[in-house]
N, C-alpha and C positions, 0 to 999 in steps of 0.2 A: 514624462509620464511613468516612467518604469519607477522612478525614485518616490513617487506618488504612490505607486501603487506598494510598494516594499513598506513606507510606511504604516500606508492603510492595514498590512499585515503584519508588520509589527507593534501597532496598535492594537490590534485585534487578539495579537499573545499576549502583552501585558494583560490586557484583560481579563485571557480565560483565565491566567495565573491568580489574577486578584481573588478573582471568583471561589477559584479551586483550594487555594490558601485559608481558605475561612474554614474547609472543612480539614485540617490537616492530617485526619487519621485514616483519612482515605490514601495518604501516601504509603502507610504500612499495609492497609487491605491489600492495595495495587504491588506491592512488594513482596507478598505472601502470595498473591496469584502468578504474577509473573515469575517466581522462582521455580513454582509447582510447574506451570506450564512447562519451562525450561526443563527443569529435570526429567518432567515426561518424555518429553522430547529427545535427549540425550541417553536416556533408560532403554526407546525404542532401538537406540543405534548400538547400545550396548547389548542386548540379546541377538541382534541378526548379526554382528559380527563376531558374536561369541561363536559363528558358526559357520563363517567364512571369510577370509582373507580381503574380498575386496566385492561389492555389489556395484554389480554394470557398469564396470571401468571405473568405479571411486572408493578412492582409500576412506580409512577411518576420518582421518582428518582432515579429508576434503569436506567432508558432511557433516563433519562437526562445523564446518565454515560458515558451510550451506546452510544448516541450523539457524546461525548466526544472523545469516544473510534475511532468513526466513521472524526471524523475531523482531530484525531490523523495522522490515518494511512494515510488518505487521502491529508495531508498536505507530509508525507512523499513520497507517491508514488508519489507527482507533485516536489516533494522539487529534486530529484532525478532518479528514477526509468523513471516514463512517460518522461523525455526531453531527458534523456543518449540515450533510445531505440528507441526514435522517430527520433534523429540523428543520432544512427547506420541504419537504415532505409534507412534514406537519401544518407549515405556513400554507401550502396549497387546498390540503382539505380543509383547515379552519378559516382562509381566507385571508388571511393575516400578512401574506407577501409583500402586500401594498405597501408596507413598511420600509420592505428593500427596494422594491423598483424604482419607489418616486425618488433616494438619494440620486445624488448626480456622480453618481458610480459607477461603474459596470456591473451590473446586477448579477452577471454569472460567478466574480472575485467573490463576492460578498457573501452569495450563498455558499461559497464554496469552504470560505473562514470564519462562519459566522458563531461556530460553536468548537472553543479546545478543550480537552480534557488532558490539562497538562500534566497529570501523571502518570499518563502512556508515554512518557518522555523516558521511565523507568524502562520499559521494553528496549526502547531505543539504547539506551545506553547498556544494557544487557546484550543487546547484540555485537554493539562494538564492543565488547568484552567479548566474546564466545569467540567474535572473526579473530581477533589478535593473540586469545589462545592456540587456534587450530593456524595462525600461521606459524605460532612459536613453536607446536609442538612439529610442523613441516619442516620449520628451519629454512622458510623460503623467503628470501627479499624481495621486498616490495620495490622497485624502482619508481618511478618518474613515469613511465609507460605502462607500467601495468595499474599505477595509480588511477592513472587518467582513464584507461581502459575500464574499469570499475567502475569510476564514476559516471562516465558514458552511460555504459550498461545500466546501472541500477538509477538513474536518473530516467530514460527510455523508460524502464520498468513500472519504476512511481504514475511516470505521466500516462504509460497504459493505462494501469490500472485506478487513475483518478479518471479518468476518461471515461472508461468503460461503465465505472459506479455510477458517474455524471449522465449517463444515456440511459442508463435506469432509473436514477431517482426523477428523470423528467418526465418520466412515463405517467408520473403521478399528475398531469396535467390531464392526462384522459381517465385514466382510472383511479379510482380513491383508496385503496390500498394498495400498496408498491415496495410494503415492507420484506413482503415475504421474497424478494427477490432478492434485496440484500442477502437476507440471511441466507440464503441457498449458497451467493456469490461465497460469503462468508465459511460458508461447511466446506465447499470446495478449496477452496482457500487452504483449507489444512491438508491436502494433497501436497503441496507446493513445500512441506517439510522435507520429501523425496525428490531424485533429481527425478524429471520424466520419461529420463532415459529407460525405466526399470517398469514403465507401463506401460499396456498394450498397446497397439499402434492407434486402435479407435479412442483409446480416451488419452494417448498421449496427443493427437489430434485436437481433444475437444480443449486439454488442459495449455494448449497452445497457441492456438487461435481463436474457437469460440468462447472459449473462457480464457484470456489470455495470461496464467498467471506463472506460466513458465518463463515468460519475461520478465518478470516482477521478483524473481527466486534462482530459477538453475540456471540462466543467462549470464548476470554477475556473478555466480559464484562458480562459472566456468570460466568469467575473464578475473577473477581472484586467483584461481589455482592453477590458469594459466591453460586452459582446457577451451579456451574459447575463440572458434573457428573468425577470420575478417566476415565471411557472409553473413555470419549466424548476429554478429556487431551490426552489419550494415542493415540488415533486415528489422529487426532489433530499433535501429532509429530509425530508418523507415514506417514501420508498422504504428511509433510512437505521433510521430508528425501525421499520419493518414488518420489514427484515432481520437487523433485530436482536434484535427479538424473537423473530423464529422461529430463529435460531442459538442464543439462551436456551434456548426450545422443545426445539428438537430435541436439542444437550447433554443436557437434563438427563433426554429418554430415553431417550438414547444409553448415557449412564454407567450405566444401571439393567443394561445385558446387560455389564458389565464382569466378569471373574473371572479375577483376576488370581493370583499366587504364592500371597494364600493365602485362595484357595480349596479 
């Protein structure tokens, strides 16, 4: 089943590629956005450090990491994640679902891959450039352990925060716009350029657990710099598996009040 399902999503990338290939100059827009964003980015870290040595226990170059870490995920949730659920969305108020659920699929995959915008791929690989400057410019090796440590982490993180997207865009089963919740997720979202350590306790709180995007951002890039506590790891895949399961949950009794064209 698993090698079934890998294909169905690698089917699903060929595709958007096909798709997105036809407009090619959408690779240089996407290239012109994501540099400006990055620079912005790196521009912020460049004036607050122009005026201290280190912000709430992190070097220059820990945050340049974090940056890094923060364009990663963030190229993935656009690469994938935000256009699949903003389309399942759409299928619900226009009725149109019925497309996905009658396949002999698991209908929560399908909405969840159903739309790539493979030139957020450009993000992603912007980030793994930013991580591998900010480790060269630490001069810190990566072992075997801290590898895996990372990938832990920002795996837990991904599955957060698809999770989380996935219990909101189901919302759209009761109510007919569910957009605006994205975007808010989204505005929020660009907090997560800073570690949380450096905000107050109530919205380091919110940026934690009710909007959990500190897992998704300064999690990994405290098990990248080696700042990352075993609880804070164990919690971390805990909170991943618990929100995942109740995104299962709630899906599949979300999709029960679905009535779609043809009903």
């Amino acid at each position: 089943m698993i090698m079934n399902y890998l294909k169905i999503i690698g089917t699903y990338f060929r595709l958007g590629a096909l798709n997105e290939l036809e407009y090619r100059a959408n690779f240089w827009v996407q290239m012109l956005e994501s540099t400006v964003n990055l620079i912005v980015a790196l521009g912020g870290l460049a004036v607050v450090f122009a005026h201290t040595e280190t912000l709430a226990g992190w070097s220059p170059n820990q945050l340049i990491a974090l940056v890094g870490i923060y364009t990663l995920v963030a190229g993935f949730i656009r690469l994938v994640i935000s256009p699949s659920l903003e389309r399942f969305m759409a299928d619900v108020r226009e009725g149109t679902l019925d497309f996905t659920i009658i396949k002999p699929v698991d209908a929560q995959l399908l909405v969840s891959i159903q739309r790539i915008e493979i030139w957020k791929m450009v993000d992603v690989f912007l980030g793994f450039v930013v991580i591998g400057v900010a480790l060269g410019r630490m001069g810190r090796a990566i072992g075997w352990a801290d590898t895996a440590v990372f990938t832990v982490a920002i795996f837990a993180g991904v599955v957060i925060v698809y999770s989380f997207w996935l219990m909101l865009a189901t919302l759209a089963f009761w109510f007919v716009r569910t957009e605006n919740l994205l975007v808010i997720f989204d505005a929020m979202y660009k907090a997560a350029r800073w570690p949380v350590s450096i905000y107050p306790d109530w919205l380091r709180f919110t940026l934690t657990f009710m909007v959990p995007i500190a897992f998704a951002v300064t999690v990994p890039a405290e098990g990248l710099t080696g700042k990352l506590a075993t609880n804070t790891l164990l919690l971390a895949i805990g909170l991943a598996a618990a929100i995942f399961v109740a995104a299962r949950l709630f899906w599949r009794f979300g999709i029960r009040f679905y009535s779609g064209a043809s009903a």
